[in-house]
N, C-alpha and C positions, 0 to 999 in steps of 0.2 A: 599331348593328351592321349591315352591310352585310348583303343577302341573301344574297351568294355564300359571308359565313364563316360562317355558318350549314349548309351544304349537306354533309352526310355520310353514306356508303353504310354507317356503323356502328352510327349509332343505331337503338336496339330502339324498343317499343313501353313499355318498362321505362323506356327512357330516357327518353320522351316523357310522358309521366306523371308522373315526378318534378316534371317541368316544372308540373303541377299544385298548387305552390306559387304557379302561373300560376293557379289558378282561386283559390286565398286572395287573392291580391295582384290578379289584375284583380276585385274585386267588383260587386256585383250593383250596380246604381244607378239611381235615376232621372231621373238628367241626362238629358236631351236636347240635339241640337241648337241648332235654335231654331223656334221655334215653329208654321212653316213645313215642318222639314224631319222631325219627327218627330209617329204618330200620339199624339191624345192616351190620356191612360192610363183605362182605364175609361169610353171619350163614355157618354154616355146618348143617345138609344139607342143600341143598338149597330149598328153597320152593316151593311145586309144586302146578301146576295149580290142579284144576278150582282156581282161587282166589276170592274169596269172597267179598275184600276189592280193592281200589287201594293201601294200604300200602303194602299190601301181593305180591301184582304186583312188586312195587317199589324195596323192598324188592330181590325180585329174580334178576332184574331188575342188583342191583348192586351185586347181587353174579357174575351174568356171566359177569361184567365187563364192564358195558352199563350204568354207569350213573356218571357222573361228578359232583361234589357240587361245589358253591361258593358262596363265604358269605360276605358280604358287600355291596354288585352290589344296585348303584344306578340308577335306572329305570326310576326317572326325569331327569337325564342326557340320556338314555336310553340304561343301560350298559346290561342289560338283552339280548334287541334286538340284539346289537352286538354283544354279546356272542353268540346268536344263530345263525347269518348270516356268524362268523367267522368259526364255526364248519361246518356248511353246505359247505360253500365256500372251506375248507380245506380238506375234509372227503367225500363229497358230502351228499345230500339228504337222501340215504339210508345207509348210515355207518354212520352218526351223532349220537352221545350217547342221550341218556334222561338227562335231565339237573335237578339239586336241586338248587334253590336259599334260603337263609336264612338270618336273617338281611338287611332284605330287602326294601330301600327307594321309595316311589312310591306315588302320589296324597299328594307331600307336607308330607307326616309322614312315621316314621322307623315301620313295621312291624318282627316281630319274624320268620313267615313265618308257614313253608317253602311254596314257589311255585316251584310245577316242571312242568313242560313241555315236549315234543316230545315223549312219554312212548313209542310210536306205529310206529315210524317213522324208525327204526333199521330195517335190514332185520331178524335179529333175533330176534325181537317180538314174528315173529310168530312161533318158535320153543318153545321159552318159553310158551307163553300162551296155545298154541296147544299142548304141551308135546312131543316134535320131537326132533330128536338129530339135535344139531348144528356142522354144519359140519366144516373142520378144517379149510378148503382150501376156501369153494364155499359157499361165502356170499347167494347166491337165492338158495341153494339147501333147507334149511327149506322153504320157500316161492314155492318152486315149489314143495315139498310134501304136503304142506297143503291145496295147489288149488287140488293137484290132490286127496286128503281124501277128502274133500267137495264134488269134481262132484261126486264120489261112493259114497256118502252119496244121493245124490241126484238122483241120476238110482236108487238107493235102492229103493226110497222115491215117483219115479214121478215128478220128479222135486220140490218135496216140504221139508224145513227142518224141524227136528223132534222138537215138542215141550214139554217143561217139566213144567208143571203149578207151579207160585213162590209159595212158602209156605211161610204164613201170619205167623207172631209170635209176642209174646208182646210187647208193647212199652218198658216198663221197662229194658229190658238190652238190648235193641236196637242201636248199638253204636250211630246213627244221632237224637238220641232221647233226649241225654245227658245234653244237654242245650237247654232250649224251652225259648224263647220270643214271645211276643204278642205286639199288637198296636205300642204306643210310645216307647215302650223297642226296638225295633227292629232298629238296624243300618248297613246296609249290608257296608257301607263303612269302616267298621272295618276291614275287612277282604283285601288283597294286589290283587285285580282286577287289571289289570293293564291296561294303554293305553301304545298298543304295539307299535306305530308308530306315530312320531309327526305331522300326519296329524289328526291323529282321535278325533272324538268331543270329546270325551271324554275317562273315563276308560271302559272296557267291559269285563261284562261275555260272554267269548265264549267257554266254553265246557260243560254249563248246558244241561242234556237233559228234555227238556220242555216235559211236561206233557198237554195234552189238549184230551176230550177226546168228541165224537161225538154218538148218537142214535143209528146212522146208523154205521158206522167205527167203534166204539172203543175207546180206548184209543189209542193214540199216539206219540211219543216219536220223538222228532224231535231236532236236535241242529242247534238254532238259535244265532245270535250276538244280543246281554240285553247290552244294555249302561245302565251304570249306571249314575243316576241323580240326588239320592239323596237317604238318610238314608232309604227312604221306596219306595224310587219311581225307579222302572226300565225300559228303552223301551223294546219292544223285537218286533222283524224285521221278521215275518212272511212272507218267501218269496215268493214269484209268483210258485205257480207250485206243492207246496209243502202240505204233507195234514192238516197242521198248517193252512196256508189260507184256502183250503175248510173249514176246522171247525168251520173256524170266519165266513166265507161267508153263512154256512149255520145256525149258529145260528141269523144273520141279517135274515135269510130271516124266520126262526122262531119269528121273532121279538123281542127277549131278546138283551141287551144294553150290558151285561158285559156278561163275562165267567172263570168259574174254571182254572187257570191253576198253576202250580207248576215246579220249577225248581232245580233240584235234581246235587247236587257239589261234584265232588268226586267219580264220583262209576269206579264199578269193570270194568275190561277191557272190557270185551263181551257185556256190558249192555251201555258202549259207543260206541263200533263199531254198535248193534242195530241202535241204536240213529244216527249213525252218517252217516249211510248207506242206502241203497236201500234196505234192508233187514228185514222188509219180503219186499219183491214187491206190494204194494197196488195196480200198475198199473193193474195190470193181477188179484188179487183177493179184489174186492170189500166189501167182507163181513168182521164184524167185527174181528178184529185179536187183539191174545194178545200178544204185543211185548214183553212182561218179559218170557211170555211162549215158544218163541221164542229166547232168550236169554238163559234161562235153557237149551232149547234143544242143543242148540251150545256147550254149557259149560258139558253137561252132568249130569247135575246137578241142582235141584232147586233154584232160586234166594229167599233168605229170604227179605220179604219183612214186613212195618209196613205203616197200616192208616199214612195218612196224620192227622193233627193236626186238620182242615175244614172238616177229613170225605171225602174226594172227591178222589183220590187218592189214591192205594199201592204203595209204594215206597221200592228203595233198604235199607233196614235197613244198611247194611255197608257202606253207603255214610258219606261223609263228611258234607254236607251242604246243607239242605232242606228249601226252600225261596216258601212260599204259599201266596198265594192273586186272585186276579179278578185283567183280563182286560178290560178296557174300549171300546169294539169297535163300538164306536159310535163315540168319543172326541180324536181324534189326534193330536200327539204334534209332531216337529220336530226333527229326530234323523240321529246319523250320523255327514260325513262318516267315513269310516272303510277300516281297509287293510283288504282286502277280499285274496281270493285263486287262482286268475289268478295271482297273486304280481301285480295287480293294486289298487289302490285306489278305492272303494265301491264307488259311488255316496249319496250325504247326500238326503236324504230324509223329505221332505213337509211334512209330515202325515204321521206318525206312531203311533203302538198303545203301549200304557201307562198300566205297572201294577204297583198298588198298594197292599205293601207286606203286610198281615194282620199279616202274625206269620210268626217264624223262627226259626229252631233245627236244631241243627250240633252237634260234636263230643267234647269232650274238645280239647282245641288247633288243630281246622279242620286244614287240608291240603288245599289248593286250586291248582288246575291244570288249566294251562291257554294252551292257542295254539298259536303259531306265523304263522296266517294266512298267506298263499303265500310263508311262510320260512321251513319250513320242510311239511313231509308227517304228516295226521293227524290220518286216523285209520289205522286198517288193511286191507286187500282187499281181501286175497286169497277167502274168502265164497262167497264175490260178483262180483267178476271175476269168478268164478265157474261156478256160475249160471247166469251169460251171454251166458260162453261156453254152457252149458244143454239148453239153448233156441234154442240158435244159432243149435247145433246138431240135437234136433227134426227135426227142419226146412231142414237141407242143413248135413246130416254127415259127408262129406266131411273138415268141420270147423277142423282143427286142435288146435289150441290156438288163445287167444282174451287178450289185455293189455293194460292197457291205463295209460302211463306212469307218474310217479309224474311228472319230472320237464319238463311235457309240456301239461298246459290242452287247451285242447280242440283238440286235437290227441291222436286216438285209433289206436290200431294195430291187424292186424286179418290173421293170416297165413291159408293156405288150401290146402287138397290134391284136387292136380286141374284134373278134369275127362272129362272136354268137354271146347269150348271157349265159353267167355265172361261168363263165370260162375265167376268167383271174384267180376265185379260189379250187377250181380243179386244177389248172397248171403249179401255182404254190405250192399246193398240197404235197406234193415228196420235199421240198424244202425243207418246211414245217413240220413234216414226219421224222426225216433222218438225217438234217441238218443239225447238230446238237448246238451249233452256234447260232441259228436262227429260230431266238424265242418271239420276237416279233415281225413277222415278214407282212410289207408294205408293195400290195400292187398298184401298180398306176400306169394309165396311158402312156401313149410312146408321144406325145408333145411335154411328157414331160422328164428332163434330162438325172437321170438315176445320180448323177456326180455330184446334183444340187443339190443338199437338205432341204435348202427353202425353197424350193420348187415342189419336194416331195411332198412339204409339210402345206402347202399352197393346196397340192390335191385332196391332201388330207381332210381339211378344212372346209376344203367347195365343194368337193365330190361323193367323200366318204359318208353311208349314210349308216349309222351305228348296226339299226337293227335289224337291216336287212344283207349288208355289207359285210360281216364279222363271221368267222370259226374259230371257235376255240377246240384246244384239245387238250388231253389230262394225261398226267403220267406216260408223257413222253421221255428220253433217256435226256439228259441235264448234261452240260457241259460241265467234268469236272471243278472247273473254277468259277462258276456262276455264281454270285456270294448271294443270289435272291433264290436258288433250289434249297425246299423245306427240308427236303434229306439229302442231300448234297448228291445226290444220283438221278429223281427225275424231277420234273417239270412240266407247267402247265406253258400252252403256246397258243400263239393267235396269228390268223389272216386279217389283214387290214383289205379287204377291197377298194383303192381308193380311185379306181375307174368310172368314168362314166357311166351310173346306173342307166340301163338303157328301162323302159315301160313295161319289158318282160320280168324284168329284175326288181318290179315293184318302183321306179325311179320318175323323173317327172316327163312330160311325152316331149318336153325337147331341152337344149340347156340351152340358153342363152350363149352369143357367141363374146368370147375374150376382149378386152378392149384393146390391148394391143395387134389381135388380128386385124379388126377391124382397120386399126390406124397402116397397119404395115401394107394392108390390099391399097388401102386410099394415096397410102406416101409413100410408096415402096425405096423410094432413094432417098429420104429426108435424113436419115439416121449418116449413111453416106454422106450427103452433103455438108449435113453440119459437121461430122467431124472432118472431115477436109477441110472445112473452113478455121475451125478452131482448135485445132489437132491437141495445142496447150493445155487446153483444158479440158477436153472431150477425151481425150485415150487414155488409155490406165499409163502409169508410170512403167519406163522401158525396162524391164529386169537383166537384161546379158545383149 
C-alpha cells in the first residue's frame, strides 16, 4: 500500500488502535538483522555508559530489559504508532520499554531497518546513561539521583555545567563517514522516516539535531520536525522562540539568502538530550557556547567528532546519518502538519523553509531513531529540572523541588518550605512570567512530593482555596505549540497556591493534622513490620 492511500484527515485515535491487531500480528521477536547490525541480547557484561554511539545505548538499553523488537510492523497501516500508544496506554509514559522495529513497511516500500524509538522515555534511562543503580522496587529512585547529582554539579560550578571540548579525528574510520554521497547520488528516502500519524503531510525527520551556527551565538544544535519531500529536498520548521530562528532571522538581516545547516541521525544519548533541551540555557548566556562541549562535559567525556563533508560543521562521528546542504530562507514552501508534543495536531504551515541536501554519509546499514511526538517522553530531564531548581534556589531557598510532568504539558509543579505568606505566589511568579511552557503552575508544600500527581492533586483539593489562592495573568508570550493560545503567540496563565493557607493569607487559624501522620508518630515501625512479615504481598513486584 502506498503512503499517500493511507493519508486521512478522519481517522480517530479509535481508529488507530483497532490497527492494534497490528501489535498481535507485528509480534514480539528476536530476529535480528545480522549480526553486525543489531545489539546483542543480554552481552555480559553490560555496557557502560558514556556511550559513544546510539547502538552502545541500545545495546545496554536491552541488557537491563528495556527494549521490545518487532518485525514485520506495517507503518502504512500504522502498526508502529499502535504499538507505541498500546505500551504507553498499558505501562504508562514512564515504564514504556524502547522499541526496535525491523522489516519494516513504511512510504509504500519494505525497509530492513531497524527503527527504534522511546530510548529516553523509561525512568531507567537515566540510571543507565548516568551510571546509577537501578533500584528494585522504585522506578524514580534513578531519576531522583540524577536530578540531585546534577544540582551538586551545579553549586560546584555556579550554576554552570562543566564542559569537555569534542576531539576532531579522521574521517577515515569515522563510523558516519562510511558511505558518502553527493548531488544526484543522494536519496534520503531510502532510509524508514516515518509519518507517525495519519494526519501528517507527510514522512518526518524528527530526532535530527540541526546544526546552524551564528557570529555572534555559535553553533547550535536544535531538534526540529524535517518533512521530508523528496530525495534531496527537506523542510525543516524552525520554530518561534527558538535560536534556529534567530540564526535565520539574523542572517536576513546580514543580507545572505541561504545558510549552512546539517542534520546529524543517530547520535549518542547526551548529544540528543543537548539538542533536545534547554541545555545550555541561551536565555541567560548570550555568548557564543559550544554545545558538543557541553555535552562532553555531561558525559565526562570528550565527544569524537569529524568535519562535515561542506567544511562547515564538527559533527558526532558515531552517528548514524549526517544529511548537509543550505537552506533557503528567502523562498518558502508549504510544510506540515504534524503530531506535535501537546498530542495535538501541529498546525500545517504557509511558509516554511526549504533545505536542499548537497551530500550525505552515514554508517553501513545506519539505524534511524524516530519519536512518537505527544506519545511517550522524549529525552531526559533530570540536568534540566536541575537547573531550574539552581535558578529558582538563588532567587527564593526556600524552593524545595520543581517538575513538570510528561503526561501534562503546559503544568509545572513547584513545592516550597513556606517561611512567610503569600510567598508561593511571589516565588512562582518568574515561572508563570517567562516560562512559556508553564501555563499552569501548581505550588505546594514540601510534605508534598512534586513526582506524585496525586499527591499534588491531594493538595489541590485540601489546601487550595480558589479565591484567595490564585493569579492569573493575561497576554503572556504562548508556547508556540500550545493548541489552547487564542492567537497562537500569547496566553493567559495561572498560580495555583496549593500551600497551606496560613490566617494571614486569609486561611483557617490551624489545619487539622494528616491521618497518616498521626498513624506513623503512634506506629512508626508498623509499616516495617508488616512488610517484613508478608514481604509477598506487601512490596511492589521486583522490576531488575
Amino acid at each position: 500500500m502506498a503512503a499517500n492511500d493511507t493519508h486521512s484527515g478522519g481517522i480517530t485515535r479509535r481508529d488507530l488502535m483497532s490497527s492494534a491487531a497490528a501489535v498481535a500480528a507485528a509480534s514480539v521477536t528476536g530476529d535480528a538483522l545480522a549480526a553486525q547490525d543489531a545489539p546483542e541480547k543480554r552481552p555480559d557484561p553490560a555496557p557502560k555508559p558514556p556511550f559513544d554511539s546510539m547502538r552502545g545505548y541500545v545495546a545496554a538499553l536491552e541488557h537491563h530489559g528495556l527494549l521490545r523488537r518487532f518485525s514485520g510492523v506495517d507503518q502504512d497501516r500504522y502498526d508502529a504508532t499502535a504499538i507505541m500508544y498500546q505500551l504507553v496506554d498499558t505501562l504508562g509514559v514512564r515504564a514504556a520499554p524502547a522499541v526496535w522495529f525491523d522489516n519494516i513497511t513504511a512510504n509504500g516500500r519494505t525497509y530492513p531497518g531497524p527503527v527504534v524509538s522511546n530510548l529516553s522515555g523509561h525512568w531507567d534511562a537515566e540510571a543507565i546513561i548516568w551510571g546509577l543503580p537501578r533500584d528494585p522496587y522504585d522506578p524514580t529512585a534513578a531519576y531522583r539521583a540524577a536530578k540531585q547529582m546534577h544540582l551538586e554539579r551545579l553549586v560546584q560550578r555556579d550554576g554552570e555545567y562543566a564542559q569537555i571540548e569534542p576531539l576532531e579525528i579522521a574521517s577515515a574510520p569515522a563510523p558516519c563517514k562510511a558511505v558518502r554521497k553527493t548531488g544526484d547520488a543522494v536519496d534520503v528516502t531510502a532510509f524508514p522516516f516515518l509519518r507517525g500519524n495519519p494526519g501528517d503531510g507527510g514522512a518526518y525527520i524528527n530526532t535530527a539535531s540541526v546544526f546552524t551556527k551564528d557570529p555572534q551565538l555559535g553553533v547550535n544544535l536544535g531538534t526540529y520536525r524535517c518533512q521530508v519531500k523528496g530525495p534531496r529536498k527537506i523542510m525543516v520548521n524552525f520554530e518561534a522562540g527558538q535560536t534556529g530562528i534567530k540564526m535565520v532571522n539574523a542572517a536576513k538581516a546580514r543580507g545572505e539568502t541561504r545558510i549552512p545547516v546539517t542534520l546529524v541521525i543517530g547520535q549518542d544519548p547526551i548529544t540528543w538530550l543537548v539538542s533536545s533541551s534547554r541545555i545550555p540555557d541561551r536565555l541567560r548566556n548570550p555568548k557564543p557556547i559550544d554545545e558538543l562541549a557541553v555535552a562532553g562535559g555531561l558525559r565526562g567525556k570528550a565527544i569524537d567528532v569529524v568535519r562535515t563533508e561542506d567544511g562547515e560543521f564538527l559533527v558526532p562521528a558515531h552517528a548514524e546519518i549526517v544529511i548537509e546542504g543550505t537552506v533557503d530562507i528567502i523562498n518558502l514552501e508549504p510544510e506540515g502538519p504534524y503530531h506535535e508534543m501537546y498530542g495535538y495536531m501541529g498546525i500545517a504551515k504557509e511558509k516554511n523553509y526549504v533545505l536542499t541536501v548537497e551530500s550525505m554519509t552515514h554508517r553501513e546499514n545506519p539505524w534511524v531513531m524516530n519519536s512518537f511526538t505527544g506519545v511517550t517522553a522524549e529525552y531526559l530531564t533530570s540536568a534540566q529540572n536541575a537547573a531550574v531548581v539552581y535558578q529558582l534556589r538563588k532567587a527564593h531557598p526556600e524552593v524545595v523541588n520543581y517538575e513538570s510532568p510528561h503526561d501534562s504539558q503546559g503544568l509545572v509543579y513547584l513545592s516550597i518550605k513556606k517561611t512567610a505568606p503569600r510567598q508561593a505566589l511571589e516565588i512562582a511568579k518568574p515561572l508563570a512570567m517567562f516560562n512559556p511552557l508553564a501555563r499552569v503552575t501548581i505550588v505546594v508544600d514540601d510534605d508534598i512530593d512534586v513526582m506524585d500527581s496525586a499527591a499534588v492533586r491531594f493538595a489541590v483539593g485540601s489546601r487550595w482555596q480558589p479565591a484567595l489562592a490564585t493569579q492569573i495573568f493575561e497576554k503572556r508570550m504562548a508556547f508556540p505549540l500550545d493548541p489552547a493560545a487564542p492567537d497562537r503567540k500569547t496566553t493567559s496563565k495561572v498560580i495555583i497556591d496549593a500551600t497551606r493557607q496560613w490566617p494571614e493569607e486569609g486561611g483557617p487559624p490551624f489545619y487539622q493534622e494528616l491521618n497518616r501522620a498521626v498513624f506513623e508518630r503512634a506506629a512508626p515501625d508498623a509499616i516495617a513490620r508488616v512488610t517484613a512479615r508478608w514481604p509477598e504481598h506487601l512490596r511492589p513486584a521486583r522490576r531488575c
